[in-house]
C-alpha positions as CSV (number, residue, x, y, z in Angstrom):
1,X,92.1,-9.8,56.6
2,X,95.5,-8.5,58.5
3,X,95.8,-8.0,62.4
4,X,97.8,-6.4,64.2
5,X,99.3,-7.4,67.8
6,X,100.3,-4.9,70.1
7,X,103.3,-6.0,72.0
8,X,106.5,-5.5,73.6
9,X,108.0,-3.9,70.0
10,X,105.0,-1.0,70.6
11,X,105.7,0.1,73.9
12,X,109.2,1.9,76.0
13,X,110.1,0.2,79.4
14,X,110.3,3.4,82.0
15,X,111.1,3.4,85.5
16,X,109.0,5.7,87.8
17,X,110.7,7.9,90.4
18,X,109.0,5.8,93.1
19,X,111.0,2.6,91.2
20,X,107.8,0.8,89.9
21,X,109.2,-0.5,86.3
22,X,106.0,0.1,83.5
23,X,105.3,-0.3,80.4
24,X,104.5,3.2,78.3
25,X,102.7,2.9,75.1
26,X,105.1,4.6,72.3
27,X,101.8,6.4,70.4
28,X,104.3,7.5,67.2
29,X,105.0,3.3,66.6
30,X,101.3,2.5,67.4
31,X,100.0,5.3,65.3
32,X,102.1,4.3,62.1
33,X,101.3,0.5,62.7
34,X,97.7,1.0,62.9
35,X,97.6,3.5,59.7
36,X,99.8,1.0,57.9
37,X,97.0,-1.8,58.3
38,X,94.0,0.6,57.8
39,X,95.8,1.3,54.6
40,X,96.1,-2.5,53.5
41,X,99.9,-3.0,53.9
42,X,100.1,-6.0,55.7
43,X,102.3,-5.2,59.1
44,X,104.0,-8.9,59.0
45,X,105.7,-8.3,55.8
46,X,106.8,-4.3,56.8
47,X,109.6,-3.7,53.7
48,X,112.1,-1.6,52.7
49,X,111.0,0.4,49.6
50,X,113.4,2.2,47.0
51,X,111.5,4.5,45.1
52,X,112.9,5.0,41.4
53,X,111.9,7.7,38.4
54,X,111.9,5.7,35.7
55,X,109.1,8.6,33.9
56,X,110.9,11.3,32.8
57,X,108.1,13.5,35.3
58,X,110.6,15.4,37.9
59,X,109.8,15.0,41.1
60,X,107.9,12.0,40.8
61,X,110.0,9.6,42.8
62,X,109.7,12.0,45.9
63,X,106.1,12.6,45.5
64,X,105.2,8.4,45.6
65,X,107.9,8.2,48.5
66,X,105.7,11.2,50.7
67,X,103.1,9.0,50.1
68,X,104.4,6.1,51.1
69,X,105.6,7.3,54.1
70,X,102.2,8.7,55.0
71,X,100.4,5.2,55.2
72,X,103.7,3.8,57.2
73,X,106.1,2.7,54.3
74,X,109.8,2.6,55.5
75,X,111.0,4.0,52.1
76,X,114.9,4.2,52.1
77,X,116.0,5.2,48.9
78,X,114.5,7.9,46.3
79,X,116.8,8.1,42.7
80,X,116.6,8.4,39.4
81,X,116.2,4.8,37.6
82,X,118.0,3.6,35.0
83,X,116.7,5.2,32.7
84,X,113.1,7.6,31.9
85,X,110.7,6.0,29.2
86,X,109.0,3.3,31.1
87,X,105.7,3.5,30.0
88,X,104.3,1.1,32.9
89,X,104.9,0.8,36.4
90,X,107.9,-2.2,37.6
91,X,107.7,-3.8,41.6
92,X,110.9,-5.9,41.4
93,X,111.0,-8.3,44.4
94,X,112.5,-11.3,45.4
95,X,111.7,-14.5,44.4
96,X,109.2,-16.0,47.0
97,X,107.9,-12.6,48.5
98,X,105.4,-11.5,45.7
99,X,103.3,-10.7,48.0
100,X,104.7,-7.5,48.7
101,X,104.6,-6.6,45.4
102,X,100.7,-7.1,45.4
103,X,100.4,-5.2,48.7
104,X,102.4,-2.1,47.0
105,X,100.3,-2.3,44.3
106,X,97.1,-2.3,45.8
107,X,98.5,0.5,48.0
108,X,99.1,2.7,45.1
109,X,96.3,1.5,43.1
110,X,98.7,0.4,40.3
111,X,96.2,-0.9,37.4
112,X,99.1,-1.4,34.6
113,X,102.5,-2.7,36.4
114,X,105.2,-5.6,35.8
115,X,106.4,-7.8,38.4
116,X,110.5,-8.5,38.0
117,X,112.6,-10.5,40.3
118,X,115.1,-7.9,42.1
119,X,118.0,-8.1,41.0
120,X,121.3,-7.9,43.1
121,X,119.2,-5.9,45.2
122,X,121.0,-3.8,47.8
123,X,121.0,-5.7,51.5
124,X,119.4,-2.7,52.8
125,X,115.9,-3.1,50.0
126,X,113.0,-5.4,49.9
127,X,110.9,-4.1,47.1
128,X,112.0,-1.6,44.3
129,X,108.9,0.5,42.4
130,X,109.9,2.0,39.3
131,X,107.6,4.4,38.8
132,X,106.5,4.7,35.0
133,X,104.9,7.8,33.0
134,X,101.2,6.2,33.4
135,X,101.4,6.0,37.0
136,X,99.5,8.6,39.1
137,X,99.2,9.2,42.8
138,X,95.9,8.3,44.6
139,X,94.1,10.1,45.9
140,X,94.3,10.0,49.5
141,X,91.7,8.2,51.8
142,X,91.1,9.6,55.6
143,X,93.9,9.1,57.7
144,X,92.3,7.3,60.3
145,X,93.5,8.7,63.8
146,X,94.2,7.1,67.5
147,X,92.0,8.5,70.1
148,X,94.1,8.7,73.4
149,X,92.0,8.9,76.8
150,X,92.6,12.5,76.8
151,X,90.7,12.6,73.4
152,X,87.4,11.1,75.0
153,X,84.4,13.0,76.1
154,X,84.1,12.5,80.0
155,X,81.6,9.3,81.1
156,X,78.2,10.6,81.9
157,X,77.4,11.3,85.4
158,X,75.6,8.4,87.3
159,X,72.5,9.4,89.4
């Protein structure tokens, strides 16, 4: 089970003209958090996802990045890997944060994959996927959606 606090990181400080200072809910930041958790990442251990091709399908790298970014990934690279007959699906992670390798596979519904320490990562990467020619995109579940007060019916009328 994963929660999700909203705090100060969910929300843009705004001065009104009549100089009270409030809080305004930043909806886009809520709305990606939320679908993130619905969607089983855990928001606590958000990552930086490179995306690699490593199954000789074009396109396939860009198509698993879409849908990562969908459910709330922050993917940050899309390439080529090193090279295009991996027959399985590889999550390379550091040592100690495994957990993010189950997460992405669970995400992606990855039956067949091979957990490998990164290695030399780039600074800017968490997790690398390299996607292999067995691996398929789910399909996608509901989006689930933020109802704003604007959204909701009106309260019935008291007699």
């Amino acid at each position: 089970m994963h929660s999700l606090l909203i705090d100060s990181t969910y929300v843009n400080e705004q001065i009104l003209r009549d100089g009270a200072d409030v809080l305004v809910p930043n909806k886009d930041r809520i709305r990606r958090a939320v679908t993130s958790l619905v969607s089983g990442m855990n928001p606590q251990q958000a990552a930086r996802i490179e995306v690699l091709n490593g199954s000789g399908r074009p396109g396939l790298a860009a198509d698993t990045a879409k849908y990562l970014l969908n459910l709330g990934y922050e993917v940050v690279r899309i390439d080529d890997a090193d090279r295009s007959d991996y027959a399985d699906s590889v999550l390379e992670v550091p040592a100690g944060r495994r957990s993010l390798a189950e997460d992405l596979a669970a995400t992606l519904k990855l039956t067949r994959w091979t957990p490998r320490d990164a290695r030399a990562a780039a600074d800017d990467v968490d997790i690398r996927i390299i996607v292999g020619r067995e691996f398929r995109i789910p399909e996608p579940d509901a989006t689930p959606t933020l109802a704003t007060s604007s959204d909701l019916p009106p309260p019935p009328e008291r007699r």
